[in-house]
C-alpha positions in Angstrom: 52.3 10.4 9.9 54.6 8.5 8.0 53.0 6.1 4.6 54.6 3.2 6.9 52.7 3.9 9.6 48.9 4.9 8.1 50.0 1.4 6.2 50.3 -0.7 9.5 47.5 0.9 11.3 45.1 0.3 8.3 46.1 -3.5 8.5 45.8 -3.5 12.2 42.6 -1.9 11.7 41.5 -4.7 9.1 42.7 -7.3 11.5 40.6 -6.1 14.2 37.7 -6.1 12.3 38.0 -9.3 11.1 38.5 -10.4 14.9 35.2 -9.0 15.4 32.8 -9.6 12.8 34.1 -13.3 11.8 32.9 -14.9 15.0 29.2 -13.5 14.1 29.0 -14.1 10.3 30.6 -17.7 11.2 27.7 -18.2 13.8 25.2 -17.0 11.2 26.2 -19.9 9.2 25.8 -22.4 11.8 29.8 -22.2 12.6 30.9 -21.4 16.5 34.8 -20.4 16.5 35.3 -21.2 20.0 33.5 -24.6 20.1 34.1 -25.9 16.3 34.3 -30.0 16.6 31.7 -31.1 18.5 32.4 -30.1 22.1 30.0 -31.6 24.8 27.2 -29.3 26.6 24.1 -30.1 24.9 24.8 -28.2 21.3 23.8 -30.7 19.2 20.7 -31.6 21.1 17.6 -30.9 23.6 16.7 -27.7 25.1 16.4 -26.1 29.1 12.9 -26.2 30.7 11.6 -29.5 29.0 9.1 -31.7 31.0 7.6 -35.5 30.1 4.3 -36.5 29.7 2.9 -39.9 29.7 0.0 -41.6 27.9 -1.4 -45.0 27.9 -4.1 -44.4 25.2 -2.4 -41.2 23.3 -5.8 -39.8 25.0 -4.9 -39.3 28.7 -1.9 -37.3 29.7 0.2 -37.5 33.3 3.2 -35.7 34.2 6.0 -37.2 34.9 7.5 -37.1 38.6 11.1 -37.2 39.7 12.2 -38.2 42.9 13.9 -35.6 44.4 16.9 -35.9 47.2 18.7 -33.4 48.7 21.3 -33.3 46.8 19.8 -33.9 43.1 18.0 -31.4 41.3 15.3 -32.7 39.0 16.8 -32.2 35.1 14.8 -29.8 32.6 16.9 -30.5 29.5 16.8 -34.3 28.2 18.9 -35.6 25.4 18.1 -38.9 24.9 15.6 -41.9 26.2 15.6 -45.6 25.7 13.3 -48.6 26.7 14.6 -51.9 28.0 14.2 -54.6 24.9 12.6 -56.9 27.2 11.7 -55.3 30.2 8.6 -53.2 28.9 8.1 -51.0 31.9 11.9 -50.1 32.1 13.1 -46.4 31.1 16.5 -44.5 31.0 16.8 -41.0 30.6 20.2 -39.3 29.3 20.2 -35.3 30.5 22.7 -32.3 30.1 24.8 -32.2 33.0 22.6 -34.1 35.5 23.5 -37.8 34.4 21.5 -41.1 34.3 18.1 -41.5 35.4 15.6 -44.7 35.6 12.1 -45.3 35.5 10.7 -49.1 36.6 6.8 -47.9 35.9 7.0 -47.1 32.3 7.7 -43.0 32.8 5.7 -42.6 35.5 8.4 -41.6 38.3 12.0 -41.3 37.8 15.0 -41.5 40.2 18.7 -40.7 39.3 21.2 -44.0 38.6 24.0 -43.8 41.2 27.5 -45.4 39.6 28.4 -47.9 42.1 32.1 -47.7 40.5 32.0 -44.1 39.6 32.6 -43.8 36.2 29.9 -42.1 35.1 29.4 -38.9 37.3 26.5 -37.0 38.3 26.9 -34.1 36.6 27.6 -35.7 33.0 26.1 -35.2 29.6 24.4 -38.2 28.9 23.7 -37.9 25.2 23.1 -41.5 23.8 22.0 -44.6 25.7 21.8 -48.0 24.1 20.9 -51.4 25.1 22.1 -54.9 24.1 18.7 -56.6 22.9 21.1 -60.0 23.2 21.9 -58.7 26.7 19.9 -56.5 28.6 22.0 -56.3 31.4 24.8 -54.5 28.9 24.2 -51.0 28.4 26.4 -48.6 26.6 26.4 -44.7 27.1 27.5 -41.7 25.1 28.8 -39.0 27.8 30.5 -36.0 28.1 32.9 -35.9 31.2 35.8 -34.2 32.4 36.2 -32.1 29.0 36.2 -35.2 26.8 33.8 -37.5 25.3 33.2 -41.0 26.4 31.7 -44.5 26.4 31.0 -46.1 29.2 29.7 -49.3 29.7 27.5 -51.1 32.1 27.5 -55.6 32.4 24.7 -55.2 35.4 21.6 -53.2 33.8 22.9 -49.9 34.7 23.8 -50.2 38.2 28.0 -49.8 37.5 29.9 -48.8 35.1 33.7 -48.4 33.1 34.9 -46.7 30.9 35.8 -48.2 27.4 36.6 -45.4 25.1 37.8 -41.6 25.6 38.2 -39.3 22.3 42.2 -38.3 22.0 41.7 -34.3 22.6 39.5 -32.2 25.1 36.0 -30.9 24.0 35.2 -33.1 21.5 32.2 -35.1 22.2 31.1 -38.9 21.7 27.3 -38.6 20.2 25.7 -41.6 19.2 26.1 -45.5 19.8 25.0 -48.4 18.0 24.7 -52.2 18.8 24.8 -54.8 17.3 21.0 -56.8 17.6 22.6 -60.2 17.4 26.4 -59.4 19.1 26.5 -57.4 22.6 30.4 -56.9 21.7 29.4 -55.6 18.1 29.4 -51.1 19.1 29.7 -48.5 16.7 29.9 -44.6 17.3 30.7 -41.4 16.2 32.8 -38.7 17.8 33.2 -34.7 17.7 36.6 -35.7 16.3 34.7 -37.0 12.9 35.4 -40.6 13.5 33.3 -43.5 12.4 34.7 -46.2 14.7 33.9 -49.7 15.8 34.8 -52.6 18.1 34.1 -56.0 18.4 35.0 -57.1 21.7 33.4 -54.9 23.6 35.4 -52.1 23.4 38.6 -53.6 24.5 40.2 -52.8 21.0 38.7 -50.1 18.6 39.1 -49.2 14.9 38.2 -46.9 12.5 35.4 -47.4 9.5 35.9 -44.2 8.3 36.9 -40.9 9.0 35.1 -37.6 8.2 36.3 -34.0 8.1 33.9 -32.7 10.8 32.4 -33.9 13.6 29.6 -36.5 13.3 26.3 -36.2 15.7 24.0 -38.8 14.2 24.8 -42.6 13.4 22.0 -45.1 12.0 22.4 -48.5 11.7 20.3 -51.1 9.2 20.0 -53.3 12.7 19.6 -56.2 9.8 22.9 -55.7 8.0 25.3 -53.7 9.7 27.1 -52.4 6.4 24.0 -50.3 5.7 25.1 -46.9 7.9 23.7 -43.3 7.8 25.8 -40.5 9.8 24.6 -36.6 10.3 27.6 -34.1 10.2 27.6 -31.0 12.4 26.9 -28.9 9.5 24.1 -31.1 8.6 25.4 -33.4 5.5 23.6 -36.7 5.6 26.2 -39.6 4.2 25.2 -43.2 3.7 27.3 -46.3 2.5 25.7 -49.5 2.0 29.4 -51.4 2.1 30.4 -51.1 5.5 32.2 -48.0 4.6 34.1 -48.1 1.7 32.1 -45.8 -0.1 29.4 -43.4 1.1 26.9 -41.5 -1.1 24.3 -38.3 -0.2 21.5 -39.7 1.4 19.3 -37.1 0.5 20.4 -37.1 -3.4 16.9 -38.7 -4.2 15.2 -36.1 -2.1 16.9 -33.4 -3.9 16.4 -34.7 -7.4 12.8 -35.2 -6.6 12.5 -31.5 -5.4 14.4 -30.1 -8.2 11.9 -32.2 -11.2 9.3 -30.5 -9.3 10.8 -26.7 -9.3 10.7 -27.2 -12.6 7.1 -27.5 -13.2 6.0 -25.0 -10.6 8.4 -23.1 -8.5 5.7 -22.5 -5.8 5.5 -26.1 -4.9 8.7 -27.0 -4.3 11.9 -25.4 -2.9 15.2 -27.7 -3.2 15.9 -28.4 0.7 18.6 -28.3 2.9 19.5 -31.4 5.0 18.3 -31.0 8.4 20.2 -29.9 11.0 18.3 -31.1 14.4 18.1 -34.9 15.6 16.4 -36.8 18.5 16.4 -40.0 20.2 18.0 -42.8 18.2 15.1 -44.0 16.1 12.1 -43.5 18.6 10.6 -39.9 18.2 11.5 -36.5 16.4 13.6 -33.3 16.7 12.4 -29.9 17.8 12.7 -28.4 14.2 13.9 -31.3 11.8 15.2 -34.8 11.6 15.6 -37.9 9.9 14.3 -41.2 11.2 14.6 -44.7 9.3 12.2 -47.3 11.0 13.9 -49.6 13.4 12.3 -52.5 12.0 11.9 -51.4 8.3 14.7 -49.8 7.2 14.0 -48.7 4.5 11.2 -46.6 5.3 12.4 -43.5 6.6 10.3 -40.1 8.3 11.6 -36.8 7.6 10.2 -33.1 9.3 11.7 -30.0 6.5 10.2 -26.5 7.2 7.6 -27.6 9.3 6.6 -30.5 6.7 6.4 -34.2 7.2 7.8 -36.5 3.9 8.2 -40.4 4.2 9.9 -43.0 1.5 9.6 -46.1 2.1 12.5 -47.4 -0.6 15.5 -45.6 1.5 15.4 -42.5 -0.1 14.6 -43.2 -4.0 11.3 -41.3 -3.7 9.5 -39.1 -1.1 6.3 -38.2 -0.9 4.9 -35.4 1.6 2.5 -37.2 4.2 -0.5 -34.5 4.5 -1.5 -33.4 8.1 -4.9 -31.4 8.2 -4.3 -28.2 10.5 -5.8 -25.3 10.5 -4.6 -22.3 8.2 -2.9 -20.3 10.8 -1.8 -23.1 12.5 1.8 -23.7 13.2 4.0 -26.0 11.7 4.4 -29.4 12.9 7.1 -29.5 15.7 7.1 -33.7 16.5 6.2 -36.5 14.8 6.6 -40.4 15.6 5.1 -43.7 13.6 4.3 -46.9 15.3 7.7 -48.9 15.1 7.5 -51.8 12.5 3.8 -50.5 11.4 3.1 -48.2 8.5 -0.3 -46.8 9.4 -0.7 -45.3 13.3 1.2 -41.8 12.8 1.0 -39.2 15.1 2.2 -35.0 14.7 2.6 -32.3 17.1 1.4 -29.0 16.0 2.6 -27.2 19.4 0.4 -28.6 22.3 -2.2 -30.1 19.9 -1.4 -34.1 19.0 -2.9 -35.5 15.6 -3.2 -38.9 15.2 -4.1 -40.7 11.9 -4.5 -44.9 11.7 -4.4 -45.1 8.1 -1.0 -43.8 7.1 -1.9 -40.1 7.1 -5.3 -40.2 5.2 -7.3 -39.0 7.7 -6.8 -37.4 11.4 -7.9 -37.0 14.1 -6.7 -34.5 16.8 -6.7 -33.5 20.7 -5.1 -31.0 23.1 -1.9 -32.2 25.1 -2.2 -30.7 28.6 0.0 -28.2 28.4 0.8 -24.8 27.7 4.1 -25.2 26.1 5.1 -27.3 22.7 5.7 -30.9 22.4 9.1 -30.9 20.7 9.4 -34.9 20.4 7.1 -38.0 20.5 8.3 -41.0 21.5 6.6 -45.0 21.5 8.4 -47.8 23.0 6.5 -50.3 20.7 6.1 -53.7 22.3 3.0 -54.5 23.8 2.6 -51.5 26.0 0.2 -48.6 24.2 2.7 -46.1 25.8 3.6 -42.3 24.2 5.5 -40.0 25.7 5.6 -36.3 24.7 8.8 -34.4 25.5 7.8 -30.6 26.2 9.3 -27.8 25.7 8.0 -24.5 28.0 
């Protein structure tokens, strides 16, 4: 054999190699070849097999029904839920590949929303919906559909709707929404594309606030000045600008400096984190591992799971302080957590199917069993004046 030829096969061989092992070591690292950018299908979010329970008084738990027809299959994998701002018995329900559902009795029984136009269709990813608290009747959705992301919009409460926005290249998805409080016409989102964009009619022009160099999954909005913006990356940076845009800093930089201080004086209390990588419902509830949720109504004070650990700051990121959840010692780690909107002291913490529940801002808790077998992967309160909770389960 020819020093030519043992030269090309041992590059072919390398080649090979390379064919084979990258796609692993990438998706050790959080990093899928075949689907880098944010493609639609649930990555980002929930998990199969979930079910919904339903309490009035955190004490008493009810599953939740939904209606079945012949030709729709009840959904077991939920990505995202939102409550009418002035409607308090009103529910939607965003799931992977099985659309839009409704609920008119606060959880209790759900039936699937049937597009009298047909733009959104049955089968679609439904990742974000949001509401116009100046006009109910508008509703915007985050969906996957026909290989693209998309927003869709609805002027009747969810009844029809049309399409506004479509990302420029197939698989990329369309994962959060926000708008404005004040201004129906006022949207922003994020893409799989890494684009920051906004519109102000409505979403019959759109521009861009900023773009990133990977795709974005999270967007939160300061609903009381919309220049204050936090957005999650798919590898799990967490950026935040304060000026609409024009410059963005690391919105955990005051959590990591705090950690580090401490790993200085004891390297067993602290270990410098990573930013979380999992999120939930836009501002209601918590992730399955991690997330990182300001307060709707106080900004500022934001909720944070890491390693199984809850930490709160309540200055937008300055300083954190761990919020300490008695559980037993071989007791796992807590897998949901959700605070009274606009209230600082009822918090509650899922530690698998048991719910803890403290009403003086974590000092003391109390605790009871969810009926379930499985793990309550996310908490979720309406607020208003309904004493509603919903736990999201995962079997």
């Amino acid at each position: 054999m020819s020093t030519l030829t043992r030269t090309v096969l041992a590059i072919l061989v390398v080649i090979l190699g390379a064919l084979v092992v990258l796609p692993f070591v990438l998706s050790l690292i959080g990093i899928d070849l075949f689907s880098f950018g944010g493609a639609g299908g649930g990555g980002f979010f929930g998990g199969s097999n979930q079910s919904i329970l339903i309490s009035f008084d955190a004490k008493e738990w009810v599953n939740a029904d939904f209606v079945r027809e012949k030709t729709v299959e009840p959904p077991t994998n939920f990505l995202d839920i939102a409550f009418h701002p002035q409607h308090e018995g009103i529910f939607f329900l965003g799931t992977q590949k099985n659309g839009l559902w409704k609920s008119i009795d606060a959880g209790k029984t759900w039936q699937k929303q049937t597009d009298q136009k047909g733009a959104l269709l049955p089968a679609s990813d439904v990742y974000r919906i949001a509401g116009a608290p100046s006009n109910p009747q508008i509703i915007y959705l985050a969906t996957f559909q026909n290989n693209r992301g998309r927003v869709l919009k609805s002027e009747d409460g969810g009844d029809s709707f049309r399409e506004i926005y479509f990302v420029s290249a197939d698989r990329f998805g369309v994962f959060d929404i926000f708008v404005d409080t004040f201004n129906a016409e006022h949207v922003l989102i994020v893409t799989g594309q890494g684009g920051l964009l906004e519109t102000d009619d409505g979403g019959f022009s759109w521009h861009v606030r900023h773009w990133f160099g990977e795709a974005l999954t999270r967007l939160m909005v300061n609903p009381n000045n919309t220049n204050e913006i936090y957005v999650v990356s798919q590898s799990g940076r967490f950026s935040k600008t304060k000026d609409g845009g024009k410059t963005w800093t690391n919105a955990l930089e005051g959590f990591t400096r705090q950690s580090r201080a401490a790993n200085t004086q004891s390297t067993n209390q602290f270990t410098t984190p990573q930013s979380p990588l999992m999120f939930d419902f836009s501002g209601f509830g918590a992730g399955t591992v991690t997330y990182f949720m300001p307060d709707r109504y106080i900004f500022s004070t934001v909720y944070m799971i890491r390693n199984g650990n809850v930490w709160r700051t309540v200055n937008g990121g300055e300083a954190w302080e761990q919020i300490q959840i008695i559980v037993p010692p071989n007791a796992s780690m807590v897998s949901a957590f959700a605070a009274y909107p606009g209230r600082s002291n009822p918090l509650f913490a899922a530690v698998g199917n048991q719910l803890y529940r403290s009403d003086d801002g974590g000092r003391e808790w109390s605790f009871s069993i969810l009926p379930t077998s499985g793990k309550a992967v996310r908490l979720l309160i309406p607020g208003g004046s309904l004493d509603i909770m919903l736990a999201i389960v995962q079997k």
